[in-house]
PASEBA-1860 file (N, C-alpha, C; in nm, 3 decimals):
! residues 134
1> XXXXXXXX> 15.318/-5.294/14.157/15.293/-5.164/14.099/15.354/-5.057/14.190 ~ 15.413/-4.950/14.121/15.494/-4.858/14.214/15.388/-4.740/14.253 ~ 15.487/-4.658/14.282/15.380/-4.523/14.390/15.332/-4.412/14.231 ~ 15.202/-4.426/14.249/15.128/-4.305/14.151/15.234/-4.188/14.109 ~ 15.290/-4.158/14.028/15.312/-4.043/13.948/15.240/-3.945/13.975 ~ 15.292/-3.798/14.064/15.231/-3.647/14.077/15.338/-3.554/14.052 ~ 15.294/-3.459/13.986/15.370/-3.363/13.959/15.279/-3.234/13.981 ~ 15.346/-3.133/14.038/15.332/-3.018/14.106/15.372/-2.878/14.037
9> XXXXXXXX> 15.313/-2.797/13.918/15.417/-2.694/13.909/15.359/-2.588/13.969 ~ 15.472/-2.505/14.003/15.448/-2.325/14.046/15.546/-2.233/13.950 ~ 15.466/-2.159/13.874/15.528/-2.083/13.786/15.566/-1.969/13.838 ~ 15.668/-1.902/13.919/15.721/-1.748/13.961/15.808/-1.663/13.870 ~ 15.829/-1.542/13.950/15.919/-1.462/13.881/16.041/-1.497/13.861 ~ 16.102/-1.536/13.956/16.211/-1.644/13.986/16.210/-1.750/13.892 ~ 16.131/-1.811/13.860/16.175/-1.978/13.774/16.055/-2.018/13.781 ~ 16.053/-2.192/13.766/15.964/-2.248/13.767/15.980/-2.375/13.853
17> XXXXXXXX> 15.927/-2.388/13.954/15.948/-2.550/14.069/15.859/-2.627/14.015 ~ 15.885/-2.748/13.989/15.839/-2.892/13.990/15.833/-2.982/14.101 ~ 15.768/-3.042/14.202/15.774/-3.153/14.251/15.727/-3.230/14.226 ~ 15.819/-3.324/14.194/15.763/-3.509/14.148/15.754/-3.591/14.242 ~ 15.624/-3.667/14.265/15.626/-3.768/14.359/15.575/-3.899/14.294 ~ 15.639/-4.014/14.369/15.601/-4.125/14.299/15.774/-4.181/14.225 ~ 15.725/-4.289/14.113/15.799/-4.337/14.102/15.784/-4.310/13.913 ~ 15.934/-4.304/13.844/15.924/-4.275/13.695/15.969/-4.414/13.622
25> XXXXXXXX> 15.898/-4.442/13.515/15.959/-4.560/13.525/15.839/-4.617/13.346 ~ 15.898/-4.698/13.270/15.832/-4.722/13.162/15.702/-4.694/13.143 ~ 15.609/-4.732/13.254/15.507/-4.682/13.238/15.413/-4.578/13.251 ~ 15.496/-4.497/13.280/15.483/-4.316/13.307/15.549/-4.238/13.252 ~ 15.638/-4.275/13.220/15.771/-4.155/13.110/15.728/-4.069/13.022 ~ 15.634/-4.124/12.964/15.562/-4.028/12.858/15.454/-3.914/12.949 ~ 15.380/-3.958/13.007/15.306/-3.865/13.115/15.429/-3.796/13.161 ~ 15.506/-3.841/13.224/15.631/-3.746/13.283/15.695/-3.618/13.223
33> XXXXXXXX> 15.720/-3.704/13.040/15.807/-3.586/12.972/15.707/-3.487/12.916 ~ 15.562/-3.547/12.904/15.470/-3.424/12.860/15.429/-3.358/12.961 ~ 15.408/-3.367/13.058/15.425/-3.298/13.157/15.490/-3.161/13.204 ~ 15.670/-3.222/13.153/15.767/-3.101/13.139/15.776/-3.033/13.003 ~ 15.743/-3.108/12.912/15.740/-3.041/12.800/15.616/-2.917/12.772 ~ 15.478/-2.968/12.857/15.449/-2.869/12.856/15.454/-2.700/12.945 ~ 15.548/-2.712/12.996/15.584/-2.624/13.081/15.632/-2.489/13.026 ~ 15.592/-2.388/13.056/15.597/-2.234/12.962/15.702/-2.180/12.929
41> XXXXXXXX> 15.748/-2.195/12.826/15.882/-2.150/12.738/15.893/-2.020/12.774 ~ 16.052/-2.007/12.782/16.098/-1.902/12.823/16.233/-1.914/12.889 ~ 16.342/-1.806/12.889/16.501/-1.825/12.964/16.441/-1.812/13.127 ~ 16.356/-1.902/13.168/16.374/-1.916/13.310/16.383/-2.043/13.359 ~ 16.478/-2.023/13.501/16.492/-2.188/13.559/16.443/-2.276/13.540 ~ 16.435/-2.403/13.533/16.313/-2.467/13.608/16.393/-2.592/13.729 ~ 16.345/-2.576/13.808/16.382/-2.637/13.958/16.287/-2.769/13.986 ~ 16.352/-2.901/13.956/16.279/-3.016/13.965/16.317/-3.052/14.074
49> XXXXXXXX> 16.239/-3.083/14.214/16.245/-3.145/14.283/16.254/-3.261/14.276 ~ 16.304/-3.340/14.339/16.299/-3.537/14.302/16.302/-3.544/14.444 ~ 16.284/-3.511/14.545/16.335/-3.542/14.678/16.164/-3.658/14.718 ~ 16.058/-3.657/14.633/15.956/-3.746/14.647/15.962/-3.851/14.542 ~ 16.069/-3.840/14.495/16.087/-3.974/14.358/16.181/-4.056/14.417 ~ 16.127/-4.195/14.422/16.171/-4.319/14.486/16.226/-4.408/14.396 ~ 16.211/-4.397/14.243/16.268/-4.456/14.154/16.286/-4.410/14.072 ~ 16.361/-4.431/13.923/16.385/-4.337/13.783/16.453/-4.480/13.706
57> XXXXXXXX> 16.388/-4.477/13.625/16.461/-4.562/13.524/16.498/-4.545/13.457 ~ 16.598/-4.622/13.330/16.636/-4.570/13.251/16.601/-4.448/13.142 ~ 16.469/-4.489/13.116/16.412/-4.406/13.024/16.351/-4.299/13.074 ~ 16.345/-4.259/13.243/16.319/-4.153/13.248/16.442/-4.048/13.258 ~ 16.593/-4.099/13.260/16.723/-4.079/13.238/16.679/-3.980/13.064 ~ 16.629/-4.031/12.975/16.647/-3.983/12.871/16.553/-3.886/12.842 ~ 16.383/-3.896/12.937/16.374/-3.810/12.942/16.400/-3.651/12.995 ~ 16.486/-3.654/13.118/16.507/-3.562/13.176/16.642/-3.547/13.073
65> XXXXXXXX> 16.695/-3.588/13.030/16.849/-3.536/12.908/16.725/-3.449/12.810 ~ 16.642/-3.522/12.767/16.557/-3.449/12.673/16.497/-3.346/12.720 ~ 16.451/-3.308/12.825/16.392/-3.217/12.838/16.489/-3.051/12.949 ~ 16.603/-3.166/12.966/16.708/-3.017/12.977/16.760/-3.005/12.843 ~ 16.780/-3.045/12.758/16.802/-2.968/12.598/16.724/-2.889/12.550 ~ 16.599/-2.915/12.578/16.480/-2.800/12.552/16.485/-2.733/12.621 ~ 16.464/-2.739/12.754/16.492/-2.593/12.796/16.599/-2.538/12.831 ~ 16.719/-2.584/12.760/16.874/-2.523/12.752/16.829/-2.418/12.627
73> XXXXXXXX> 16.743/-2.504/12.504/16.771/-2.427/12.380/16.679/-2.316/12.375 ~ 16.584/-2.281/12.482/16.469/-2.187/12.513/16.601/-2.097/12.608 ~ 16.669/-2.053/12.674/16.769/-2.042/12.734/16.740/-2.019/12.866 ~ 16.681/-2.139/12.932/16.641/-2.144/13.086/16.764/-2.272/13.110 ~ 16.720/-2.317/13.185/16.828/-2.397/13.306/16.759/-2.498/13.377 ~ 16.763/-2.632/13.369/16.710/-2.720/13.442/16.828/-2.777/13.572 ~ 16.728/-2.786/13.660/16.846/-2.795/13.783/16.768/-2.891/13.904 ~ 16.822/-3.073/13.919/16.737/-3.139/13.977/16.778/-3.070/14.141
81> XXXXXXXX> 16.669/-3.085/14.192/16.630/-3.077/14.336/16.631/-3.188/14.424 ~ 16.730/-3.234/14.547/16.759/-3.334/14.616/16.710/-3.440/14.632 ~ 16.771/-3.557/14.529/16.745/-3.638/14.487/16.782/-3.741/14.625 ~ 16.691/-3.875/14.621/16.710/-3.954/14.718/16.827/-4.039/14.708 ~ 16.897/-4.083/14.808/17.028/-4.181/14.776/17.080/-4.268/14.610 ~ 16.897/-4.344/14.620/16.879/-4.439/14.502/16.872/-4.378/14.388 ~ 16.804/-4.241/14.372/16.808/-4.179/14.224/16.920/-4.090/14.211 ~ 16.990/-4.074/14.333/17.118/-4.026/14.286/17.269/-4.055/14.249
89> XXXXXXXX> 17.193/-4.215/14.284/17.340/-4.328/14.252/17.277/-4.342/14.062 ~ 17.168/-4.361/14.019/17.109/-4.336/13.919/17.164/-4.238/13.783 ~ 17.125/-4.096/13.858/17.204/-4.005/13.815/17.358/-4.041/13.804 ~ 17.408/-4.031/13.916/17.567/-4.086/13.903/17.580/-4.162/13.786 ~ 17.497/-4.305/13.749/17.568/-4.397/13.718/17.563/-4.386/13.551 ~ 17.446/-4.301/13.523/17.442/-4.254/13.397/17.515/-4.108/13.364 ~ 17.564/-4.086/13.456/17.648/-3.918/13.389/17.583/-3.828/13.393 ~ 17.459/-3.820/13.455/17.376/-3.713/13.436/17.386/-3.577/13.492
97> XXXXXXXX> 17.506/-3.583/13.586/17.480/-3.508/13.681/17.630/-3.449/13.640 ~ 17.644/-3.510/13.551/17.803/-3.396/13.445/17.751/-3.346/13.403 ~ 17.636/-3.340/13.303/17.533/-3.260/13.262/17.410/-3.125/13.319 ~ 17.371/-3.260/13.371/17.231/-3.100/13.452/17.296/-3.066/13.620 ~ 17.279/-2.994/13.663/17.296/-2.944/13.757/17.219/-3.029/13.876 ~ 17.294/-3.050/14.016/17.220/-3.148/14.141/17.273/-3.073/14.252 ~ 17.119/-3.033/14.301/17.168/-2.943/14.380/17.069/-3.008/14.529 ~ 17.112/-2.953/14.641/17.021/-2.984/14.801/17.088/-3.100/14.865
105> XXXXXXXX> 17.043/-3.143/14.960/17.091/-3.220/15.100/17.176/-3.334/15.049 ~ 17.128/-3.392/14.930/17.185/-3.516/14.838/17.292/-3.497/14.765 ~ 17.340/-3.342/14.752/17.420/-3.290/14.630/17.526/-3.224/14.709 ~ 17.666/-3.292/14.637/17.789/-3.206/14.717/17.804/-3.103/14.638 ~ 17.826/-3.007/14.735/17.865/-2.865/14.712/17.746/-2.754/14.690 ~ 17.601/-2.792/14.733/17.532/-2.676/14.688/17.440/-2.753/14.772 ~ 17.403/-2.642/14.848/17.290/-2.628/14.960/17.163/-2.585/14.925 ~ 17.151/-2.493/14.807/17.013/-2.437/14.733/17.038/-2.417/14.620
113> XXXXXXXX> 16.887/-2.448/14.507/16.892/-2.407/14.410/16.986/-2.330/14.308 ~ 16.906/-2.179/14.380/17.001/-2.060/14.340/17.158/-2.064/14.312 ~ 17.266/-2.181/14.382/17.413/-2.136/14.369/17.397/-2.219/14.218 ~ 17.314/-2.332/14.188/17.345/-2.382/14.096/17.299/-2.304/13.972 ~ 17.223/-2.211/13.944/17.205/-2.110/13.836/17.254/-2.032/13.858 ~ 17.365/-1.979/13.929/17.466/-1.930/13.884/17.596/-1.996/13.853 ~ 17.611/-2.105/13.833/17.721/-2.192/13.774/17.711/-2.160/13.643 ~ 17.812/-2.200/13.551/17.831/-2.195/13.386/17.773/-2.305/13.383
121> XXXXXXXX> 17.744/-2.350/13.264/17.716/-2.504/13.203/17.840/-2.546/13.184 ~ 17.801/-2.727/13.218/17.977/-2.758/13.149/18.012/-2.773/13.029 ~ 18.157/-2.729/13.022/18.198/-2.698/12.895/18.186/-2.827/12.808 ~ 18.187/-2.986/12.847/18.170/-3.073/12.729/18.016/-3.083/12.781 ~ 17.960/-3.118/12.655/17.792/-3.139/12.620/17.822/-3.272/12.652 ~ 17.658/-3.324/12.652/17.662/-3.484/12.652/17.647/-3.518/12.502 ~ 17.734/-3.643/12.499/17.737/-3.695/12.327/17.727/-3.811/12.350 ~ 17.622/-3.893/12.227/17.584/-3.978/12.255/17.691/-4.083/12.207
129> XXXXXX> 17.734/-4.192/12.318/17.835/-4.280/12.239/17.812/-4.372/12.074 ~ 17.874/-4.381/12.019/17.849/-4.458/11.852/17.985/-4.529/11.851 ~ 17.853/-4.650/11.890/17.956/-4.781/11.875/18.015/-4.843/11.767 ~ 18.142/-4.876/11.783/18.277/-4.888/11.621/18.157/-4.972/11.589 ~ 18.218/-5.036/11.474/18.154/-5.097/11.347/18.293/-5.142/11.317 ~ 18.294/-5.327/11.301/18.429/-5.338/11.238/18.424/-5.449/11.161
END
């Protein structure tokens, strides 16, 4: 059994911080994405720490795609927070990080939060592949 699932929010003027500790993983994903889903709508940041998340599995891959589309389409900004070696080869290996923003000690080119909300979004979206049929 992995490390308990905690999540931390602080709602500011600035944005909104998350820290996740523990590990995400089939049997928490749903606690995980309701978690962020319930988080207060509105065009402000939200800043997920992962620097206490030791694992991510696939399906928490889809939830964090899912829950930066929501709060892309609320017009805030999800932006992970320095992810550990293992969840950032993770990220890597699923593309995620063409997508949401990775920012802190784990992330090349951005030292804090802040430079990454001021980046554009990238110009291709994520699309889901649809495999031929032949």
């Amino acid at each position: 059994m992995g490390e308990q699932l905690r999540t931390e929010v602080t709602v500011g003027a600035r944005g909104i911080d998350v820290r996740v500790t523990g590990e995400i993983d089939i049997a928490n994903v749903d606690e995980f994405r309701a978690q962020l889903w319930a988080l207060p709508a509105g065009p402000l940041p939200v800043r997920l720490d992962l620097r206490g998340v030791g694992f991510l599995s696939a399906t928490a891959v889809r939830a964090l795609v899912a829950v930066h589309l929501r709060i892309r389409a609320r017009g805030g900004q999800l932006v992970l927070c320095d992810p550990n070696p293992v969840v950032r080869r993770t990220l890597r290996a699923t593309r995620v990080n063409r997508v949401i923003p990775i920012v802190g000690s784990a992330a090349v080119g951005a030292s804090d939060p802040s430079e990454a909300l001021r980046r554009p979004w990238p110009s291709t979206p994520l699309r889901p592949r649809i495999p031929a049929h032949h």
